[in-house]
C-alpha positions in Angstrom: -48.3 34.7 -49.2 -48.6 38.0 -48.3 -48.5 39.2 -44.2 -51.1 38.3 -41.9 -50.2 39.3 -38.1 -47.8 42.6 -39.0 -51.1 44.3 -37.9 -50.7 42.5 -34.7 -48.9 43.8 -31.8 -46.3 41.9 -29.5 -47.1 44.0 -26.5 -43.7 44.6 -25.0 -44.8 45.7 -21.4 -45.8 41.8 -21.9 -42.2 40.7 -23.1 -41.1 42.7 -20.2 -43.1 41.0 -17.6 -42.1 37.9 -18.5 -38.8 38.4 -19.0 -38.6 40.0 -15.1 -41.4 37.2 -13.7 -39.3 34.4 -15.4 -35.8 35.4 -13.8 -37.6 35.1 -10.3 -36.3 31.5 -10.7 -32.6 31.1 -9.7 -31.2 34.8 -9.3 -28.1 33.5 -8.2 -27.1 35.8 -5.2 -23.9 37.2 -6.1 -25.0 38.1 -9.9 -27.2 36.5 -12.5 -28.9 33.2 -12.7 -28.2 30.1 -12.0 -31.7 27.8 -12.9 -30.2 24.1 -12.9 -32.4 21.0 -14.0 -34.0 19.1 -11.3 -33.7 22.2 -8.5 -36.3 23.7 -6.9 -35.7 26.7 -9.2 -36.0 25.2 -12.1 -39.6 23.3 -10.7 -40.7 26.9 -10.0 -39.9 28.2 -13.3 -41.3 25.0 -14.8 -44.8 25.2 -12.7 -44.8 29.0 -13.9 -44.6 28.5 -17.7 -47.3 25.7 -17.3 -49.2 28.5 -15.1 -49.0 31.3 -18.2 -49.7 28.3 -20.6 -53.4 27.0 -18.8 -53.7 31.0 -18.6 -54.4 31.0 -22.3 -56.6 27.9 -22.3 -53.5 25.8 -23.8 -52.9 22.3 -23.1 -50.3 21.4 -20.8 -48.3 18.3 -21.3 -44.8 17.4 -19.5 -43.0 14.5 -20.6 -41.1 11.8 -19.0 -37.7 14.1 -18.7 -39.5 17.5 -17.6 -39.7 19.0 -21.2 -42.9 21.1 -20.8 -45.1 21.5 -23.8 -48.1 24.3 -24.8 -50.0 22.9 -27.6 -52.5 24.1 -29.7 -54.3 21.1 -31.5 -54.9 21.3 -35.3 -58.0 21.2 -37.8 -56.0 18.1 -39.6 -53.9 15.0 -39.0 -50.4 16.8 -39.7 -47.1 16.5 -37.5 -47.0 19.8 -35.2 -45.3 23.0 -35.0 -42.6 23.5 -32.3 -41.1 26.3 -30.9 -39.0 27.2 -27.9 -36.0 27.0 -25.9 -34.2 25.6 -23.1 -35.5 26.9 -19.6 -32.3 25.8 -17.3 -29.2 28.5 -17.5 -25.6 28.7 -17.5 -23.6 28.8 -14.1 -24.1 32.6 -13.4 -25.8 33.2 -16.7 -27.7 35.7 -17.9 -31.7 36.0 -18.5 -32.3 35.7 -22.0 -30.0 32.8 -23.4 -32.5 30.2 -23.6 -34.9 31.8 -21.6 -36.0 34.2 -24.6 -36.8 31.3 -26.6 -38.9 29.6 -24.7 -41.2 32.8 -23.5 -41.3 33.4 -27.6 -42.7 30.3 -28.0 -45.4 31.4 -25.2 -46.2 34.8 -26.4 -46.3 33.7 -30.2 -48.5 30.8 -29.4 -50.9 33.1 -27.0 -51.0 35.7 -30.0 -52.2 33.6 -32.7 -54.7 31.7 -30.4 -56.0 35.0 -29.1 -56.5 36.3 -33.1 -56.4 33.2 -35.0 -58.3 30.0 -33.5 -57.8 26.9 -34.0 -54.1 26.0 -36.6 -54.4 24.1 -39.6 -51.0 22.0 -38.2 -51.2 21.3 -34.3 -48.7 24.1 -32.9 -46.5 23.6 -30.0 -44.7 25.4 -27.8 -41.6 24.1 -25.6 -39.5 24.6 -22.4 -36.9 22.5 -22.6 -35.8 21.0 -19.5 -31.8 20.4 -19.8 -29.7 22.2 -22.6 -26.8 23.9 -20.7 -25.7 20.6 -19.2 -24.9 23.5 -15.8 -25.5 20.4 -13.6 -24.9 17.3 -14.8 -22.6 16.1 -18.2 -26.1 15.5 -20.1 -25.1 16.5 -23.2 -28.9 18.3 -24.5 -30.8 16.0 -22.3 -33.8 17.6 -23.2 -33.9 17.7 -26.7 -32.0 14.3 -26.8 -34.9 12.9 -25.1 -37.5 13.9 -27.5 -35.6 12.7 -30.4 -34.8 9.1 -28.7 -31.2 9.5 -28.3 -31.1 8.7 -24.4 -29.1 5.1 -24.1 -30.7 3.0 -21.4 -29.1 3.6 -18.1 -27.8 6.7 -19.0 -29.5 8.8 -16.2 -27.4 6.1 -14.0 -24.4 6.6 -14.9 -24.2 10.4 -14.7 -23.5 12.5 -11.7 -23.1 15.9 -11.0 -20.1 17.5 -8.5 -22.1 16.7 -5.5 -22.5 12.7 -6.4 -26.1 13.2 -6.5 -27.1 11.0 -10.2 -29.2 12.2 -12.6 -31.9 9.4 -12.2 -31.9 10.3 -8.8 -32.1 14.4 -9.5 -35.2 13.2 -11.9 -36.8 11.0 -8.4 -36.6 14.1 -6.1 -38.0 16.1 -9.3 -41.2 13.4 -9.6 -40.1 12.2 -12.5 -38.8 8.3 -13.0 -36.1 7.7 -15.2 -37.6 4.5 -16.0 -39.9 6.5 -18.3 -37.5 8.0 -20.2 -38.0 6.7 -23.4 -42.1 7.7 -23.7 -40.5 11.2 -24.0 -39.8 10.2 -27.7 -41.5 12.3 -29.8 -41.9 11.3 -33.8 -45.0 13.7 -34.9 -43.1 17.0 -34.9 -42.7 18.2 -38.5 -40.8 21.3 -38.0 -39.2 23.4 -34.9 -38.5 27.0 -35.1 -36.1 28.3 -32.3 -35.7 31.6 -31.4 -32.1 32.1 -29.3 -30.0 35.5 -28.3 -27.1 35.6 -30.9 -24.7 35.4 -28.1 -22.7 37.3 -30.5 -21.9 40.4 -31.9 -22.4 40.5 -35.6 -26.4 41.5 -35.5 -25.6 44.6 -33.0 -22.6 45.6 -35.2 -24.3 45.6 -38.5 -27.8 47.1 -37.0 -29.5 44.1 -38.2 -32.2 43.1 -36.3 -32.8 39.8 -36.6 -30.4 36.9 -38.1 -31.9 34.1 -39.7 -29.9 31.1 -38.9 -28.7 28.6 -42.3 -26.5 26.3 -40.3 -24.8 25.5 -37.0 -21.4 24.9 -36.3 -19.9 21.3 -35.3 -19.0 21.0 -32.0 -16.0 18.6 -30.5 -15.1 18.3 -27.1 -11.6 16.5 -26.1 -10.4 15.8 -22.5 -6.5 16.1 -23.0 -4.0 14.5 -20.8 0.1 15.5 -20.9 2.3 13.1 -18.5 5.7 14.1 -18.2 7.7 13.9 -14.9 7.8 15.2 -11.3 11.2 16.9 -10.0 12.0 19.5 -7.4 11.8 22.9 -8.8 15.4 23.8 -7.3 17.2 20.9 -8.0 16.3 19.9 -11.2 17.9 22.3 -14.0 16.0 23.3 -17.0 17.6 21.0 -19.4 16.6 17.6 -17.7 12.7 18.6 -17.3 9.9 16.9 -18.9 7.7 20.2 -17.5 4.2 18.7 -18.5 3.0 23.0 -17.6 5.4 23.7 -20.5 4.5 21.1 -23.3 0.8 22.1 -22.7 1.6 25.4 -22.9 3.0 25.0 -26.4 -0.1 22.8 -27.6 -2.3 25.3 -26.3 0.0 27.8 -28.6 -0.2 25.5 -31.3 -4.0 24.9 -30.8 -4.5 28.4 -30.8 -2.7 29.0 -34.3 -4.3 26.9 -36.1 -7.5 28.1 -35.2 -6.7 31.5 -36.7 -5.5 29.3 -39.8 -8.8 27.7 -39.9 -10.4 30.6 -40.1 -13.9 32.6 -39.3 -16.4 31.1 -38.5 -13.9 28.5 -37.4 -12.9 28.4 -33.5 -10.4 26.6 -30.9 -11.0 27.1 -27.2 -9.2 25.6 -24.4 -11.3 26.4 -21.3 -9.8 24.3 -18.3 -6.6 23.8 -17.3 -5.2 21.8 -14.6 -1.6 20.8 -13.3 -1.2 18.1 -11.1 0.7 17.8 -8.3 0.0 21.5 -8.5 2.7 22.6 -5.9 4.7 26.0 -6.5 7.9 23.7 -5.7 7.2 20.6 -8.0 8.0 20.7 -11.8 4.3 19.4 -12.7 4.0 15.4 -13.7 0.7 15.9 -15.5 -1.4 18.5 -17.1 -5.2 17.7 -18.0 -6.5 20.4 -20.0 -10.1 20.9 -22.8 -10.2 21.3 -26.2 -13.4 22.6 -27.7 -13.1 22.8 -31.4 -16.1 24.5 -34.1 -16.7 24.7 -37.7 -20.0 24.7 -39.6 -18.5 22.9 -42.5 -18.0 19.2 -41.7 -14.7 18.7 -43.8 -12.9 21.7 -42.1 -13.8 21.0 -39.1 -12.4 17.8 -39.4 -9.1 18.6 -41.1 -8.4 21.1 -38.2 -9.6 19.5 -35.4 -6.8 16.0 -36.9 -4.1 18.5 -37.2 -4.4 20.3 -33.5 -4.0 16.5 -32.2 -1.6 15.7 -34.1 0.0 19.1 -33.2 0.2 18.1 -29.8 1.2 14.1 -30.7 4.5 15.8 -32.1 5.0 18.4 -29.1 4.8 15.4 -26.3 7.1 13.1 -28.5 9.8 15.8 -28.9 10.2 16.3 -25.2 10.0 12.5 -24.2 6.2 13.0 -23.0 3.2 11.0 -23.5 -0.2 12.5 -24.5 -3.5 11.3 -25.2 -7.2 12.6 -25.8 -10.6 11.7 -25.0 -13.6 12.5 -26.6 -16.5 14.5 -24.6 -18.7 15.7 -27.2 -19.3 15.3 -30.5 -22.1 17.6 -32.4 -22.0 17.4 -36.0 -23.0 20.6 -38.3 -26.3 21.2 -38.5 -28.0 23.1 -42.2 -31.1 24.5 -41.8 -34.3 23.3 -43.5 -34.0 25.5 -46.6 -38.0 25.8 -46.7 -38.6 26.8 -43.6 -35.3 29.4 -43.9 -37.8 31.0 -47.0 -40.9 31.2 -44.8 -38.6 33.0 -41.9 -37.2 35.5 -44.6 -40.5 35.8 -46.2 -42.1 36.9 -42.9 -39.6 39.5 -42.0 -39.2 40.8 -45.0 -43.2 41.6 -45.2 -42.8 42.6 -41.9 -40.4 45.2 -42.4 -38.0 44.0 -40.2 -34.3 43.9 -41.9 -32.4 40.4 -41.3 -29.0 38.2 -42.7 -28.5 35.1 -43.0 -25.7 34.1 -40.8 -24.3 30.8 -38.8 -24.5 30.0 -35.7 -20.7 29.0 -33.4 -23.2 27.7 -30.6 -24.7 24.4 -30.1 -28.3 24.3 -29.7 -31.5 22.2 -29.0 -32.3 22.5 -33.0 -28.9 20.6 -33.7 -30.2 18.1 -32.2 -34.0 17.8 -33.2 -32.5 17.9 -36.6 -31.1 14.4 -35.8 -34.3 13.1 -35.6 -35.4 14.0 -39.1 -37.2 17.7 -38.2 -37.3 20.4 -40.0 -35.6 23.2 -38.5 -34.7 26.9 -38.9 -33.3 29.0 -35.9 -33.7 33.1 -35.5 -31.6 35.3 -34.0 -31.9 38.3 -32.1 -28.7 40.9 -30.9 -27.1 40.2 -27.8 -25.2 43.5 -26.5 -21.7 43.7 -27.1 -22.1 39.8 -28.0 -22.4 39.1 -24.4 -23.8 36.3 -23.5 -22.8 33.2 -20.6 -22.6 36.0 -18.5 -24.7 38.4 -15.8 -24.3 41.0 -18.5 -26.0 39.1 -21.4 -28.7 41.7 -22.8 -31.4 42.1 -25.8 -32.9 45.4 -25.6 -36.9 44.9 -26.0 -37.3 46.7 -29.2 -34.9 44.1 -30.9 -36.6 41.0 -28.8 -40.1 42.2 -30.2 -39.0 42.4 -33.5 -37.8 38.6 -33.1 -40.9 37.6 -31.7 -42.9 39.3 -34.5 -41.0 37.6 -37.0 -41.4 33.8 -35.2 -45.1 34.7 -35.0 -45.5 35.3 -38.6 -43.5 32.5 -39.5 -45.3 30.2 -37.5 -48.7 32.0 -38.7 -47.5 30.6 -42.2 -46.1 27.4 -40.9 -49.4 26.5 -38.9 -52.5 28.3 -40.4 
């Protein structure tokens, strides 16, 4: 199928505007954003995406969890087109991880109804409510939600640092948790998600767009170390069980045999915490998080068995005890290989240059793909693979080129 939109524009004084209208909504005050679910913020941002969407004469619907949906209804009985992102941020995040996604969605969606009509395939568009989990340990609320994967009582039995729960975050929202479940969604056929790369490959190679073939497992552990309280004078070096030192050596363990795992493999251990956490007291415990990442499922499992058995061997040489919990699990996620031809297809035609690549993030696709969808993600350059960060940047001429490339894929997708 040859191109049919290269001849239309993205207008990028229009990417621009929403770009700077959207990150009205929770500039956090020292630097960057901060848009949490179920704040006033985030209802702003919400109300103004549904604002831009009745703009265009698209229906509005917003489910039972606060996922807010543009859609376009079809010429025939077919499951829909979806596209978009998450609309919440990270803790001091930046203004396009996420965020980019779901104004994509909105401009490719107001593009092809402005030249196009009426789709073949009903076409969506999506902010979704909850994907950083910044608040609350939700673990892709939104997406979970549309693919049925909340457990009942789940909204309960969360809480966020200032012991407000979820269910009740939802209430003060307008939304009851009791209706959870209608947010199930089983007529969506395919979802195309444009994200930032939040990486540095695409900006290093002068690609500009990457087109997304898998995503990488994700595995969360909550690590505990207990070895023995003494007074940091009298207690000599030999008679320690220094729970600081033993996680210091898994962490050193950890860390090697993520290099032995390889690219795109990765080991991360982002909090530490030494209890009782006095200058003059040879630490008792150490609780500290293990994030672990491979696209392939048998790697990723080999590694992630030998880092805890790494540390299983470092606490029983010093007399310690250690033990892990699980947080997260996110298995590894291929692409639909289809819909991977009809992205390629469309930047190719559209002169746009593109790689395949993986993705080392989790995302909302990872976990539509659980509920049987078809799914493709594209990428656009993040500056110096910043991203998680006030300095996260796409330059325009990069984020126009993405959203050129969804709209043509979902031109051929949808029409």
């Amino acid at each position: 199928m040859g191109a049919h939109t290269s001849t239309v524009l993205i207008e990028t004084d229009v990417v621009a505007g929403c770009i700077e209208e959207m990150a009205q909504f929770g500039a956090h005050p020292v630097a960057g954003m901060q848009r949490v679910v179920y704040t006033p913020p985030w209802v702003e941002a919400c109300n103004r995406y549904s604002t831009w969407l009745e703009a265009e004469g698209v229906e509005v619907r917003r489910d039972a969890v606060g996922n807010v949906f543009g859609v376009l209804p079809g010429r025939e009985a077919a499951p829909s087109i979806l596209t978009g992102s998450h609309i919440d941020t990270a803790l001091q995040g930046g203004r396009y991880d996420g965020t980019l996604g779901m104004i994509a969605g909105y401009l490719a969606l107001r593009t092809l109804k402005r030249h196009f009509g009426k789709p073949r395939n009903t076409l969506e568009c999506v902010a979704i409510c909850d994907e950083e989990a910044s608040r609350f340990h939700s673990n892709f609320w939104g997406a979970r939600a549309i693919a049925g994967l909340i457990q009942q009582g789940e909204a309960e039995s969360i809480f966020d640092s200032d012991g407000v729960s979820l269910a009740d975050a939802m209430r003060a929202s307008g939304l009851d948790p009791g209706r959870i479940p209608a947010a199930r969604r089983d007529d969506i056929g395919t979802f195309v998600e444009l994200h930032i790369e939040q990486g540095p490959i695409l900006e290093r190679e002068g690609i500009a767009v990457g087109v997304v073939s898998a995503i990488t497992a994700i595995e969360q552990k909550q690590c505990l170390v207990r070895g023995r309280a003494d007074h940091a004078g009298g207690c000599p070096m030999d008679a320690r069980k220094d729970a600081v030192v033993a996680a210091a050596d898994m962490i050193i363990a950890i860390t090697s045999l993520a290099r032995e795992m390889g690219a795109p493999g990765v080991a991360t251990v982002g909090r530490i915490n030494a209890r009782p956490g006095s200058p003059n007291i040879v630490a008792a415990e150490v609780d500290f998080t293990i994030d672990v990442r491979h696209p392939e499922p048998a790697v990723h499992e080999k590694y992630s068995g030998l880092m805890a058995r790494a540390c299983q061997e470092i606490a029983a040489a010093r007399g310690m005890e250690f033990h892990e919990n699980l947080l997260l699990y996110q298995p590894a996620t291929k692409s639909t290989p289809e819909v991977l031809d009809v992205i390629k297809g469309a930047a190719s035609d559209l002169g746009i240059t593109f790689r395949e690549m993986t993705s080392g993030a989790g995302h909302d696709t990872q976990v539509l793909a659980r509920a049987g969808i078809r799914r493709a993600m594209i990428f656009v350059p993040s500056r110096d693979g910043r991203s998680h960060s006030p300095d996260e940047f796409t330059a325009l001429d990069d984020i126009v080129k993405g959203i050129s490339t969804l709209t043509e894929t979902l031109y051929r997708l949808a029409y």
